[in-house]
N, CA, C and O atoms as a Tinker XYZ file with bonds, in Angstrom:
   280  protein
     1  N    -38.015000   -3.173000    6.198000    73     2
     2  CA   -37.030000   -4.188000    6.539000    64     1     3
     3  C    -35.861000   -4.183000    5.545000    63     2     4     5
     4  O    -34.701000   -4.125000    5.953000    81     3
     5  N    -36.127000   -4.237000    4.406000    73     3     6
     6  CA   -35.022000   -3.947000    3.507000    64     5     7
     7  C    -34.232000   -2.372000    3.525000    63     6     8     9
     8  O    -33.049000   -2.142000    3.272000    81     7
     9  N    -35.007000   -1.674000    3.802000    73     7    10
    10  CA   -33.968000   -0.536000    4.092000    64     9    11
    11  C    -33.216000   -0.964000    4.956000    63    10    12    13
    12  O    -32.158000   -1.306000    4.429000    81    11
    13  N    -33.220000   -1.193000    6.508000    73    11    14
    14  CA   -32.253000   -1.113000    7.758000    64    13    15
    15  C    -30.849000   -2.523000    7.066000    63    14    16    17
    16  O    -29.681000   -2.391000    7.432000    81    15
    17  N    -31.252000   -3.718000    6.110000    73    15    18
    18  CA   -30.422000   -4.145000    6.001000    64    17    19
    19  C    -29.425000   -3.532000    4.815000    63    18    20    21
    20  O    -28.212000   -3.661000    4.653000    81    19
    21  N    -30.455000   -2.795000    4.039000    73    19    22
    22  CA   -29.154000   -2.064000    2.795000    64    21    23
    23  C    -28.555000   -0.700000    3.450000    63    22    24    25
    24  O    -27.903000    0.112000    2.793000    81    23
    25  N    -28.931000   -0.523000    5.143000    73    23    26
    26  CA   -28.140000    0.408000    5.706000    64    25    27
    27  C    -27.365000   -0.502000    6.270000    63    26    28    29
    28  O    -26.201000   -0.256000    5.955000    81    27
    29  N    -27.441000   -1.433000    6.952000    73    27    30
    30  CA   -26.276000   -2.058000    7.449000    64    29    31
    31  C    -25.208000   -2.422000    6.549000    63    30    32    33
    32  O    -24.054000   -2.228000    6.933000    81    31
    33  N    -25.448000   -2.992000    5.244000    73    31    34
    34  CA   -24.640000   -3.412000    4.256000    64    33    35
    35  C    -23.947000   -1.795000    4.035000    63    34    36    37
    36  O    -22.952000   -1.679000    4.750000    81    35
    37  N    -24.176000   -0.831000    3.409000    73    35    38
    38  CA   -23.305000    0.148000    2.846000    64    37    39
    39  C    -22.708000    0.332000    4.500000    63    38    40    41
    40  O    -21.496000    0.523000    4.401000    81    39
    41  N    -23.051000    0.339000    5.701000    73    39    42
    42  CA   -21.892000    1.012000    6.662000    64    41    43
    43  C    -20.738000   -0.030000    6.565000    63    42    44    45
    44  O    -19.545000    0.264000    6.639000    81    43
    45  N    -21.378000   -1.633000    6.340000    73    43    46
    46  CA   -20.058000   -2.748000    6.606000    64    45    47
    47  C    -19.352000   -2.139000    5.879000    63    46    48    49
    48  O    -18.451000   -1.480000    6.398000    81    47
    49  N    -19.518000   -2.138000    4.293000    73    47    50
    50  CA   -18.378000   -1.741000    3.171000    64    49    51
    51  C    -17.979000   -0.510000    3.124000    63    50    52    53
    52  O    -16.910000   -0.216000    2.590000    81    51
    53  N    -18.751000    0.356000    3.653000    73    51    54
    54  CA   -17.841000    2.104000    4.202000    64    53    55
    55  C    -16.538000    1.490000    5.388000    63    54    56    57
    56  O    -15.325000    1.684000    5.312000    81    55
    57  N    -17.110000    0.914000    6.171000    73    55    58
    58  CA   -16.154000    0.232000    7.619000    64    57    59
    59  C    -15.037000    0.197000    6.753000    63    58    60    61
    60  O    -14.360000    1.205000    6.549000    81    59
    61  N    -14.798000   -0.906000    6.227000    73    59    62
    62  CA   -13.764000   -1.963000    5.291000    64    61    63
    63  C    -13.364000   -0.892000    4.664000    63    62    64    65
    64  O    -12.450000   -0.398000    5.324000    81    63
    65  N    -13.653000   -0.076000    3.417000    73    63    66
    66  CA   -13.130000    0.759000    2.541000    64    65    67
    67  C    -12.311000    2.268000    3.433000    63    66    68    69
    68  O    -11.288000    2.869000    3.105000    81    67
    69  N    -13.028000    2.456000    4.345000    73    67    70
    70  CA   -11.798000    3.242000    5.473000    64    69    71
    71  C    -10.797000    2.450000    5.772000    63    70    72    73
    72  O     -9.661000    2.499000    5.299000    81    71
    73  N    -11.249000    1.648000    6.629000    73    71    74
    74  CA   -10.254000    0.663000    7.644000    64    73    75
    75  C     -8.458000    0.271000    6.498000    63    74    76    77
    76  O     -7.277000    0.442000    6.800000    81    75
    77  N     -9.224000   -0.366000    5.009000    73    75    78
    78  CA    -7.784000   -0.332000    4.195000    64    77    79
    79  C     -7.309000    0.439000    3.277000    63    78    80    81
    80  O     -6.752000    0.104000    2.231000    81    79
    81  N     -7.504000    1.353000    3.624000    73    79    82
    82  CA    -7.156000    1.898000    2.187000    64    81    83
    83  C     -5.950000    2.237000    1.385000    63    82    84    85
    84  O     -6.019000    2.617000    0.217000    81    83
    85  N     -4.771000    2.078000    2.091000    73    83    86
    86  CA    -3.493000    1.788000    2.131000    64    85    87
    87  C     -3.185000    0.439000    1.005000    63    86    88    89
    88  O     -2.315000    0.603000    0.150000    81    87
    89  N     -3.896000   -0.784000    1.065000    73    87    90
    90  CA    -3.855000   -1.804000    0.575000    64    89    91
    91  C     -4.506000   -1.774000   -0.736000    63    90    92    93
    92  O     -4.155000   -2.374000   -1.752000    81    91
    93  N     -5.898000   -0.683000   -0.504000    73    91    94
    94  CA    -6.238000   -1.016000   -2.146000    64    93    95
    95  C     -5.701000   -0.364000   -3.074000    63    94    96    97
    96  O     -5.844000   -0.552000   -4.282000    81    95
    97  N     -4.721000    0.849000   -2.265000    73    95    98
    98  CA    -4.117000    1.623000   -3.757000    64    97    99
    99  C     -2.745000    1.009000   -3.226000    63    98   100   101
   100  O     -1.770000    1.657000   -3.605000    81    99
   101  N     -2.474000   -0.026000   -2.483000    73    99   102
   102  CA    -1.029000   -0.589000   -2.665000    64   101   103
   103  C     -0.174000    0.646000   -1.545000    63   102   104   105
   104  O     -0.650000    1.746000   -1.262000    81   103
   105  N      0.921000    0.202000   -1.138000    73   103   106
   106  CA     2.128000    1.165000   -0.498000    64   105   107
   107  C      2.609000    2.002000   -0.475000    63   106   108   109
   108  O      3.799000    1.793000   -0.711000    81   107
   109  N      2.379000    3.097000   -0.294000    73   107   110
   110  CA     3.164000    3.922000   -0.402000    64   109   111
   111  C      4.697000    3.923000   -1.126000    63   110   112   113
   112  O      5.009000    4.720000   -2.010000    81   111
   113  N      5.509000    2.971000   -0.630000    73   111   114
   114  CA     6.961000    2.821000   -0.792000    64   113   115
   115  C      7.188000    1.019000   -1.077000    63   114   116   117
   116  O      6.602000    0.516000   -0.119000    81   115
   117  N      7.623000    0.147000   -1.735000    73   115   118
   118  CA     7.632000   -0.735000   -1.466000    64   117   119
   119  C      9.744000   -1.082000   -1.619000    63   118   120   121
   120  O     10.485000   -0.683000   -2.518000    81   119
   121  N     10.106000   -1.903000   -0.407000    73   119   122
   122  CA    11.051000   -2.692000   -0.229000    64   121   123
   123  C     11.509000   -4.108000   -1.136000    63   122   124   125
   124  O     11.149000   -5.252000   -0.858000    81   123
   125  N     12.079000   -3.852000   -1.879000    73   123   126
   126  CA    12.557000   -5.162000   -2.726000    64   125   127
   127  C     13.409000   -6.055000   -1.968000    63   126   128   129
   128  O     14.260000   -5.503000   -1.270000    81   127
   129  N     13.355000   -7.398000   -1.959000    73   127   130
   130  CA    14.064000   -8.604000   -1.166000    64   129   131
   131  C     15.514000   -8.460000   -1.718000    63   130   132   133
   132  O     16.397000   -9.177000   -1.246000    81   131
   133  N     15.741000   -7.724000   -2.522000    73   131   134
   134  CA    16.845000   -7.227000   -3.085000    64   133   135
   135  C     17.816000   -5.752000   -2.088000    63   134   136   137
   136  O     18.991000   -5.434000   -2.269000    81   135
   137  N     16.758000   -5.076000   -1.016000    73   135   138
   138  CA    16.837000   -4.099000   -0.613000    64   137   139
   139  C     16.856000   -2.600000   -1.620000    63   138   140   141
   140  O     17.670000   -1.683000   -1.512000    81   139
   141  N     15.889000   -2.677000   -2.440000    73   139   142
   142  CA    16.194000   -1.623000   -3.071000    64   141   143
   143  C     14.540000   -0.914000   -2.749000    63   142   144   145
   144  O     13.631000   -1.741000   -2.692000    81   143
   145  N     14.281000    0.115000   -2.608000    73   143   146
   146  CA    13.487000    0.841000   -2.140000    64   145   147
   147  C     12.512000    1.597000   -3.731000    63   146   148   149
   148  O     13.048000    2.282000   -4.603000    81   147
   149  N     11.121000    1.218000   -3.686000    73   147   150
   150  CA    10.693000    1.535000   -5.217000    64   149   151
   151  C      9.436000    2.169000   -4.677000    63   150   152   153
   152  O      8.661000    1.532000   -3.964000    81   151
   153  N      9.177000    3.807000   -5.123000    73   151   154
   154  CA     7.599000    4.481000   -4.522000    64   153   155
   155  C      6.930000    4.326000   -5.708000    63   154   156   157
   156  O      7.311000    4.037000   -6.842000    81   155
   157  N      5.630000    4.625000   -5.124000    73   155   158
   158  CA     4.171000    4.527000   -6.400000    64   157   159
   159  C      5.096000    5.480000   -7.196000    63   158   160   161
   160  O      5.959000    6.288000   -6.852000    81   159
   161  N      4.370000    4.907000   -8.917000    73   159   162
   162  CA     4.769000    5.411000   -9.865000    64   161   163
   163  C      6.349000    5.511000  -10.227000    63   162   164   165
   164  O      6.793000    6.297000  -11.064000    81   163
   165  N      7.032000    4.716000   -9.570000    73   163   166
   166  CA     8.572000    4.209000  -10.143000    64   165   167
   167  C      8.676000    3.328000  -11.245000    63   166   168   169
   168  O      7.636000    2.737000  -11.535000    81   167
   169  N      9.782000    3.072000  -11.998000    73   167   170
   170  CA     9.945000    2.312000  -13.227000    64   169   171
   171  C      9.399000    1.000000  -12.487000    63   170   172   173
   172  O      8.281000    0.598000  -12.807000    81   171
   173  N     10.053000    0.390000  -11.622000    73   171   174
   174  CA     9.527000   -0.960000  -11.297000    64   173   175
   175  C      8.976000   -1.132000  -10.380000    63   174   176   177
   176  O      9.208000   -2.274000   -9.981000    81   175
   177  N      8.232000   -0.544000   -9.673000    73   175   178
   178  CA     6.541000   -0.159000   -8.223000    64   177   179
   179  C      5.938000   -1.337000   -8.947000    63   178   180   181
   180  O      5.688000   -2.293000   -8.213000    81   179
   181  N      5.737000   -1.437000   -9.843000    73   179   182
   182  CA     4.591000   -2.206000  -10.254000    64   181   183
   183  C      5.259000   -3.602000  -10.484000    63   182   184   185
   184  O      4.527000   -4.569000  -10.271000    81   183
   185  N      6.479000   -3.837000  -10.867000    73   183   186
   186  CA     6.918000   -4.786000  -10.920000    64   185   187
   187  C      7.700000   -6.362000   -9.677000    63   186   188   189
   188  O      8.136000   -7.512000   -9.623000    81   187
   189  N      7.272000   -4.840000   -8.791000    73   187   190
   190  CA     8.436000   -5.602000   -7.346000    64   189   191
   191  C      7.002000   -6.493000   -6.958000    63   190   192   193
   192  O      5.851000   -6.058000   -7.000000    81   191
   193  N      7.445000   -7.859000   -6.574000    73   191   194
   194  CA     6.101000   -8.531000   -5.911000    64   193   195
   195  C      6.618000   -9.329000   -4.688000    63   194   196   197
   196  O      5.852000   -9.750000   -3.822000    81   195
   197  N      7.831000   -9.497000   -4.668000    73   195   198
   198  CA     8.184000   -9.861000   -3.086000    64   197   199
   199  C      8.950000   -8.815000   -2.283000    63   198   200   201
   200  O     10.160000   -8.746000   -2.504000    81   199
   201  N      8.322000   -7.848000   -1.223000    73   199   202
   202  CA     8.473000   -6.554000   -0.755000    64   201   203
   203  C      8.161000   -6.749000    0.542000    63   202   204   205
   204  O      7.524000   -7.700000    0.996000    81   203
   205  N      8.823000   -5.425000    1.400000    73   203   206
   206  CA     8.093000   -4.650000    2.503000    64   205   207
   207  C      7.841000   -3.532000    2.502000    63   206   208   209
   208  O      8.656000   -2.696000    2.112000    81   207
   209  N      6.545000   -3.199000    2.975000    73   207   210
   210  CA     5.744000   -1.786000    2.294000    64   209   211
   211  C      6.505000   -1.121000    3.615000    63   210   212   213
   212  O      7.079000   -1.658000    4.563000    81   211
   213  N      6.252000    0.373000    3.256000    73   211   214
   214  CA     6.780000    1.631000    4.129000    64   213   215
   215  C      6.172000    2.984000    3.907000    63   214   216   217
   216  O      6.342000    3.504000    2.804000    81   215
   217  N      5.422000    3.670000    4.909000    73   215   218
   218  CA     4.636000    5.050000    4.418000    64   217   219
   219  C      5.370000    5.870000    3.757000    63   218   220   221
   220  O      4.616000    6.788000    3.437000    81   219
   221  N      6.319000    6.057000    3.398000    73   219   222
   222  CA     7.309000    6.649000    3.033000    64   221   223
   223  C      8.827000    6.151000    2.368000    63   222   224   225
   224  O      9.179000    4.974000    2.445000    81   223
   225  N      9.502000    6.992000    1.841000    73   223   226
   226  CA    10.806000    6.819000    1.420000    64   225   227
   227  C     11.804000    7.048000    2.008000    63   226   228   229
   228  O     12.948000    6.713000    1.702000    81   227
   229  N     11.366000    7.774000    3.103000    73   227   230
   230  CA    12.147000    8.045000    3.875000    64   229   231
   231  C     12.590000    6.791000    5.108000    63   230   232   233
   232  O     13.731000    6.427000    5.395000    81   231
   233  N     11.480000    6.377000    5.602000    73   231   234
   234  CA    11.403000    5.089000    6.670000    64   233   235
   235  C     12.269000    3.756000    5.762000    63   234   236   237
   236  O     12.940000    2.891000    6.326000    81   235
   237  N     12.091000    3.840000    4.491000    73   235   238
   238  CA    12.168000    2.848000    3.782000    64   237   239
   239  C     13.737000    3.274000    4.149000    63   238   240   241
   240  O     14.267000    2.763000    5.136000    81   239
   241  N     14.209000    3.895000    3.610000    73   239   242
   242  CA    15.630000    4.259000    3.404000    64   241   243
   243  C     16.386000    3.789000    4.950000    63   242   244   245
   244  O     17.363000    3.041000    4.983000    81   243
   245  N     15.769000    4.346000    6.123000    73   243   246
   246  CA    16.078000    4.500000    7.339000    64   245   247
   247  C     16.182000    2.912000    7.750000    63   246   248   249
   248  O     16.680000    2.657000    8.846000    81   247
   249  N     15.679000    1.710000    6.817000    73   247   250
   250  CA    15.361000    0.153000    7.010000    64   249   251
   251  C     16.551000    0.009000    6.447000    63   250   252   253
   252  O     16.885000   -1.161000    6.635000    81   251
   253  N     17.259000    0.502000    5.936000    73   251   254
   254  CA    18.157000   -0.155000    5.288000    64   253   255
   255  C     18.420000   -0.288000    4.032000    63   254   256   257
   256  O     19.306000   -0.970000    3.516000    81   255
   257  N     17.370000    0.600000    3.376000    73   255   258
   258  CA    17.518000   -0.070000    1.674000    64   257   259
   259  C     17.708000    1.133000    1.373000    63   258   260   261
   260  O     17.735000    2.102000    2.132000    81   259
   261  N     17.865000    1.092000    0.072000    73   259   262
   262  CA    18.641000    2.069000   -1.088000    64   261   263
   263  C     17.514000    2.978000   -1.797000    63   262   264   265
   264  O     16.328000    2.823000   -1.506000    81   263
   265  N     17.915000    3.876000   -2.684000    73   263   266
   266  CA    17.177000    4.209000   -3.969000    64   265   267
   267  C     17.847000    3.622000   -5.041000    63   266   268   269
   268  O     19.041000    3.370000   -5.201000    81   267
   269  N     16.666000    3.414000   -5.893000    73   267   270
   270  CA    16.721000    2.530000   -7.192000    64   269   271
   271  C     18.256000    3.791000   -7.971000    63   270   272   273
   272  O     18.440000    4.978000   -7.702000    81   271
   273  N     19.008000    2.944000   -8.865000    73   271   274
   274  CA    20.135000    3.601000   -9.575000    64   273   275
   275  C     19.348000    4.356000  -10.354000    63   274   276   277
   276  O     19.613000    5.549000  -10.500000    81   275
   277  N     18.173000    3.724000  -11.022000    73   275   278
   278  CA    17.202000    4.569000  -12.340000    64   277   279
   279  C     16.044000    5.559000  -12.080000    63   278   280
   280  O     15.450000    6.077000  -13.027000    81   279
């Protein structure tokens, strides 16, 4: 009996850990309310906290926003 439920438990959290995984390493690209466009590992990626995420830099750009001057 305890096996079939510690198989159900690891498929829920396999489910979940596919389903987001976008979210737990964060955006690809994130959109500053400023319109300035910042990807993982930019001077301020880590700093922008009111954003719209984008798979890319490219889509981001295509929204309207910029690349950072720095």
């Amino acid at each position: 009996m305890r096996v079939g439920i510690s198989i159900v438990v690891l498929l829920l959290v396999s489910f979940f850990a596919l389903s987001f995984p976008a979210e737990a390493n964060g955006p690809a690209v994130k959109k500053s309310k400023s319109g300035i466009c910042h990807k993982k590992g930019s001077t301020y990626y880590a700093r922008t906290k009111k954003f719209t995420s984008y798979p890319s830099m490219k889509s981001c750009l295509k929204s309207g926003g910029r690349r950072p001057k720095r």
